[in-house]
C-alpha positions in Angstrom: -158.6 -163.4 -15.4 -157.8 -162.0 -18.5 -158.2 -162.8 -22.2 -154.9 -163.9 -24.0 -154.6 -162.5 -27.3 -152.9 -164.3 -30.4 -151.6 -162.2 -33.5 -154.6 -160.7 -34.1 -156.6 -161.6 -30.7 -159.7 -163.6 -32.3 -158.4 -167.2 -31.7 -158.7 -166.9 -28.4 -162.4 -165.2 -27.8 -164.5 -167.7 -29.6 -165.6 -168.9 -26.2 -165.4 -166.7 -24.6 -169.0 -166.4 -22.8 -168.2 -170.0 -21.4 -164.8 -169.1 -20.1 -166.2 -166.2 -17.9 -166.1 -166.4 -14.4 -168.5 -168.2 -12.3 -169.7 -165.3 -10.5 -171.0 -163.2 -14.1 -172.8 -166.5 -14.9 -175.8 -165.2 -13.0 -175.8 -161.5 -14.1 -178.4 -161.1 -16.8 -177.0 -160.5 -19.9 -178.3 -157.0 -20.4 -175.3 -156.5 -17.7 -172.6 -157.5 -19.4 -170.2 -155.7 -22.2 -170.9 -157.3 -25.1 -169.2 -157.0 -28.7 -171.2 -156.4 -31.4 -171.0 -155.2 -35.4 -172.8 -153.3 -37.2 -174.5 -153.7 -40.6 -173.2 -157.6 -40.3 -172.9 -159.0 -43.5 -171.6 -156.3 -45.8 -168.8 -158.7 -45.8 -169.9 -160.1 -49.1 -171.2 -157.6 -51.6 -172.4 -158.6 -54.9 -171.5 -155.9 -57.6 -173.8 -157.6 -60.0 -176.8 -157.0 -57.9 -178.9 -153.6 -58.7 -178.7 -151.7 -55.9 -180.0 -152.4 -52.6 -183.4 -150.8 -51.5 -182.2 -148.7 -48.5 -180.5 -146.1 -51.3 -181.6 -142.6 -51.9 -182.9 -142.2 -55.0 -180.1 -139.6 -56.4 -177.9 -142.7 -55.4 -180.0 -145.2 -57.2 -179.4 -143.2 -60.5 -176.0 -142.7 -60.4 -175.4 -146.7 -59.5 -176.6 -147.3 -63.0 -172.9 -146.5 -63.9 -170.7 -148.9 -62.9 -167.9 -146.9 -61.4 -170.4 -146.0 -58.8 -170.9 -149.3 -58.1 -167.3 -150.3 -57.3 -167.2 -147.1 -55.1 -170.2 -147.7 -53.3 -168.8 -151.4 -52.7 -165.9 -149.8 -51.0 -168.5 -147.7 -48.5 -170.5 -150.6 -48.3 -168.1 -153.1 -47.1 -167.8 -152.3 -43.2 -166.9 -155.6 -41.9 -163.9 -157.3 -43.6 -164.8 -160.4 -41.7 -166.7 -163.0 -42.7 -169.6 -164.3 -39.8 -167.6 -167.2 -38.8 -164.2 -164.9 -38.3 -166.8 -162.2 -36.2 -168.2 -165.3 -34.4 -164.9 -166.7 -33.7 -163.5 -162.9 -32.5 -165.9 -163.1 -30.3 -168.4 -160.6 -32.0 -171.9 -161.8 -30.2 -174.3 -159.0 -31.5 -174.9 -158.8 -35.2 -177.1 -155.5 -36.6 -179.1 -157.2 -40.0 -180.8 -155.2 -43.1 -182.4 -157.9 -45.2 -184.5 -157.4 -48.6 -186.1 -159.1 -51.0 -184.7 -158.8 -54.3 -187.3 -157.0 -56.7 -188.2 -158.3 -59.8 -186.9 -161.3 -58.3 -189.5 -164.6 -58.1 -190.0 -166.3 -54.8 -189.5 -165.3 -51.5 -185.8 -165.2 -51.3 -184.4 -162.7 -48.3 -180.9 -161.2 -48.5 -178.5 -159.3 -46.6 -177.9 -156.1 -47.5 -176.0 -152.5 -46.5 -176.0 -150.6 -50.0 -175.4 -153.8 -52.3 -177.4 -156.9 -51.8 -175.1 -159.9 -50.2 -175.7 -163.2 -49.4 -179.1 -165.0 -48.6 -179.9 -165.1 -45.1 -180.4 -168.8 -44.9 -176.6 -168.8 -45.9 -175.7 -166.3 -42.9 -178.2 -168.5 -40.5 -176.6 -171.7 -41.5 -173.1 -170.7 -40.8 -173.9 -169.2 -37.4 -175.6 -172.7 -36.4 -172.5 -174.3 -37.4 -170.7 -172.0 -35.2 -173.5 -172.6 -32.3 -173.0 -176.4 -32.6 -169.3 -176.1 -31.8 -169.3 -173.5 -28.9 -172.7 -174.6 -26.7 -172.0 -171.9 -24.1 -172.2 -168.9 -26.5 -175.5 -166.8 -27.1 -175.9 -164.6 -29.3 -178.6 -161.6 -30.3 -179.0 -161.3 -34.1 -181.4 -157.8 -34.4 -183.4 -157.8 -37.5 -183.6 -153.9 -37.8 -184.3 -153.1 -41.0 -186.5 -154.7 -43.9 -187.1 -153.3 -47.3 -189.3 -154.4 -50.0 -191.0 -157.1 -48.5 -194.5 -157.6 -47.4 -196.2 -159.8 -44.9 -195.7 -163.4 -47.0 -191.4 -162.3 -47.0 -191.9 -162.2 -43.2 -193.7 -165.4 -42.7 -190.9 -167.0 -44.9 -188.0 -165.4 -43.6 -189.7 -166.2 -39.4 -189.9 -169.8 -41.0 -185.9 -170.2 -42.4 -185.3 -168.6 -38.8 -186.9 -171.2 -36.9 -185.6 -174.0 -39.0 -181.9 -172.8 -38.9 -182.1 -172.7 -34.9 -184.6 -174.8 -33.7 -184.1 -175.4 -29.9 -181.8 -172.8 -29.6 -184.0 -170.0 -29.9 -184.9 -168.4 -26.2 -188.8 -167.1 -26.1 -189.2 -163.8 -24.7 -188.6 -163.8 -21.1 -188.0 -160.8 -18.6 -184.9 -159.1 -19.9 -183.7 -159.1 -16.2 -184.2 -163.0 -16.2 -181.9 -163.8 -19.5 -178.3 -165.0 -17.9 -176.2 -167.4 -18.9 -177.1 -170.2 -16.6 -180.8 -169.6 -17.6 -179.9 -170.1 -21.4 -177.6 -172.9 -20.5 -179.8 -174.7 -18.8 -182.5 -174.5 -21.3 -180.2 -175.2 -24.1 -180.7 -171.6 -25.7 -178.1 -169.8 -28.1 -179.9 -167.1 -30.0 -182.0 -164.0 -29.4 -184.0 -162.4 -32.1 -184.7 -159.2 -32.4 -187.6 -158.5 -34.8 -188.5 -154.7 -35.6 -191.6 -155.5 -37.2 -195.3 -156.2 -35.6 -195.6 -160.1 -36.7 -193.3 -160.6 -34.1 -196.3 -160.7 -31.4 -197.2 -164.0 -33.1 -194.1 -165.9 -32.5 -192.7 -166.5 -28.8 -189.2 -166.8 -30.1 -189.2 -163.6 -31.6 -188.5 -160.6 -29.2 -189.9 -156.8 -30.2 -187.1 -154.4 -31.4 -188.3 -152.3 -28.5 -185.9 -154.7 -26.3 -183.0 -153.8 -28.0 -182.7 -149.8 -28.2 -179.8 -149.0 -30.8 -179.9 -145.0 -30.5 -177.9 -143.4 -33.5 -176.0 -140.3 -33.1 -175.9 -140.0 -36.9 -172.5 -137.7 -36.7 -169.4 -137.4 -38.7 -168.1 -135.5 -35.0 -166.0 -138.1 -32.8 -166.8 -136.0 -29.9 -170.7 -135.6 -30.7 -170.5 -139.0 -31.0 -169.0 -139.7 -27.5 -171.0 -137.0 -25.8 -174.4 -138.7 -27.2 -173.6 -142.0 -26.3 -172.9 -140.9 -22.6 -176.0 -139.4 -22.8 -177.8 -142.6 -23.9 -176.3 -144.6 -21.6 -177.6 -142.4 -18.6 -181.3 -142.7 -19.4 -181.3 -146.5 -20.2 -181.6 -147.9 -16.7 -185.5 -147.3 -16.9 -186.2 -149.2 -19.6 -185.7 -152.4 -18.3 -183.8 -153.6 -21.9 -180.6 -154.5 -23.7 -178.8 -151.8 -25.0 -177.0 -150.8 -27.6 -174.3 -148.4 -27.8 -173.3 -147.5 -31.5 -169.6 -146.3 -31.1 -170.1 -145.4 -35.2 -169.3 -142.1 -37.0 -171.9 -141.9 -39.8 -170.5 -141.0 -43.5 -172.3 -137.9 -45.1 -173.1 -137.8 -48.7 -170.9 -135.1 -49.4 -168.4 -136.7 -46.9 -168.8 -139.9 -49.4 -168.3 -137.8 -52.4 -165.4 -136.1 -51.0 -163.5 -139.5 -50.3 -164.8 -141.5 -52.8 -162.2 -143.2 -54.3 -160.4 -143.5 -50.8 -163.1 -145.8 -49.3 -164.7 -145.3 -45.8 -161.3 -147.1 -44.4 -159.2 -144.8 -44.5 -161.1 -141.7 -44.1 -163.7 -141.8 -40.8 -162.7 -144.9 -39.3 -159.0 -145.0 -39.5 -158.6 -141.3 -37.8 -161.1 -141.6 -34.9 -160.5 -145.3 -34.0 -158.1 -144.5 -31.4 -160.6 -141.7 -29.6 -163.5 -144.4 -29.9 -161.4 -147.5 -28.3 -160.2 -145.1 -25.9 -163.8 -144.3 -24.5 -164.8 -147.8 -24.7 -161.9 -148.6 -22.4 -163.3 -146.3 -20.2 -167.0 -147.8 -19.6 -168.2 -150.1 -16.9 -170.9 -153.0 -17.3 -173.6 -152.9 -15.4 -177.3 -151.8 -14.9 -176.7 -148.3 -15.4 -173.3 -149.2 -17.4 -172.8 -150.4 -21.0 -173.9 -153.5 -22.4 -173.6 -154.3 -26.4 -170.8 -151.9 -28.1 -170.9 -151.8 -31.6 -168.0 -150.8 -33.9 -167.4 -150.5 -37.7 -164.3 -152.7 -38.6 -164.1 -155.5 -36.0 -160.9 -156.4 -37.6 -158.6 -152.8 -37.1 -158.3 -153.5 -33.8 -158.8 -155.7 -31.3 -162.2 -154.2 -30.4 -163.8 -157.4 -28.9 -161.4 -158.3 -26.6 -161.5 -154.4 -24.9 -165.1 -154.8 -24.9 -165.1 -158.4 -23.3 -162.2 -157.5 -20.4 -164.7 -154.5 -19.4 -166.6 -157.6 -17.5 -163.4 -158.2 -15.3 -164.3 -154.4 -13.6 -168.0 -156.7 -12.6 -165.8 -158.9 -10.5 -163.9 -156.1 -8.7 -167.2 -154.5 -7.8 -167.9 -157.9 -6.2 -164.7 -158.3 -4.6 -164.9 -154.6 -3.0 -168.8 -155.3 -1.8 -167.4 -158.5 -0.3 -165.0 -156.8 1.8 -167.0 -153.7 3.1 
């Protein structure tokens, strides 16, 4: 079975979790590859905004000329997609910063990754809308990092969550449990990831401790590979999701170096090729890869070489069939 791709391969994976085979339906998800993005949402980037609260502070002072700004827009902006076009590529993992806006009145929560973006109710809503249309899809939003907000910002961002999905939110459950069938039946979409101790008082909330993202923090494409082998060998024991960052980090004197050519056509564009080339080579699995992550969903077609890697689950099947 394999996934058709159209002139740019999304078209064709938005359902791509209810077209899988019957078999896979019963392998918990933490089994299956798994497309994901990182730092979702830096799709829209609002130059007006000061600048976002994950900054160093030599950053912070520099931003207060605007030339920065326009350059750290271009380093900011890691996803050219918007979330419905991810959805729709069949992007099912989504990394989330969110802040509060200082100085701001009110509770208000946005998405952020070096600028603020949009409000998260706005990102919520249109992953609902997407979730309406496509029943059989789950996905995992990870709420990793917070900044500037204290407990009453929690208890009102929890609160837009659980109004934007409702229903569709699956309680914590043993990881080994979660399948397909076992969300379909229960008529669950989403899986939250909250990295932040209130989520012990809500069942629908699951502890970032389920969802290990280790970071290899490298400008080094083969550092990079090397360390997420490495990961991938010891995650077996924990009994979680996992998440393999295939993502070369830019340094600040990396940034400074390429400044005005913008993060696309520096790290990225060179070490694609070596990344999508070791993601072909990965099995699913319990001591395999489950949720890839990759800057720029768009350069190639990343989510469709992550989804096929399920077809190798099948063959295993077949082969322990036959012996």
């Amino acid at each position: 079975f394999h996934y058709s791709q159209g002139k740019n391969g999304n078209e064709h994976n938005a359902d791509w979790m209810g077209s899988l085979p019957a078999a896979l339906r019963s392998y918990p998800l933490s089994n299956l590859a798994i497309p994901g993005s990182h730092d979702s949402f830096s799709y829209w980037v609002d130059e007006k905004s000061p600048v976002a609260p994950d900054q160093a502070t030599a950053v912070k002072r520099l931003a207060k000329i605007s030339l920065v700004k326009k350059i750290m827009k271009k380093w900011s902006v890691t996803q050219n997609l918007t979330f419905k076009e991810q959805l729709e590529g069949g992007i099912r993992y989504f990394d989330l910063r969110v802040s509060s806006k200082p100085g701001e009145i009110g509770q208000e929560i946005y998405f952020i990754h070096g600028l603020f973006g949009i409000k998260v109710w706005d990102g919520l809503m249109e992953i609902n809308t997407f979730l309406g249309q496509h029943p059989k899809e789950v996905i995992f939003l990870d709420f990793n990092h917070f900044y500037a907000m204290d407990n009453s910002h929690h208890f009102y961002l929890i609160n837009r969550i659980r109004s934007a999905f409702g229903s569709k939110l699956c309680s914590i459950a043993c990881v080994e449990h979660v399948t397909l069938q076992y969300m379909w039946e229960k008529k669950h979409q989403v899986l939250i990831f909250y990295h932040y101790p209130l989520y012990r008082e809500y069942p629908f909330l699951w502890p970032g401790s389920k969802m290990p993202a280790p970071w290899a923090n490298t400008t080094n494409v083969r550092k990079l590979l090397q360390f997420l082998e490495t990961t991938l060998e010891e995650r077996s024991r924990y009994g979680t999701f996992h998440v393999s960052q295939a993502i070369l980090t830019p340094r600040v004197k990396t940034i400074a170096w390429h400044l005005i050519r913008g993060l696309k056509n520096t790290l990225v564009h060179r070490n694609l090729p070596m990344i999508l080339n070791w993601v072909k080579t990965q099995k699913p699995g319990v001591m395999g890869v489950n949720i890839i992550t990759s800057d720029f969903v768009e350069l190639v077609d990343f989510a469709a070489t992550v989804i096929a890697l399920n077809d190798l689950l099948l063959e295993e099947d077949e082969s322990a069939t036959k012996s």
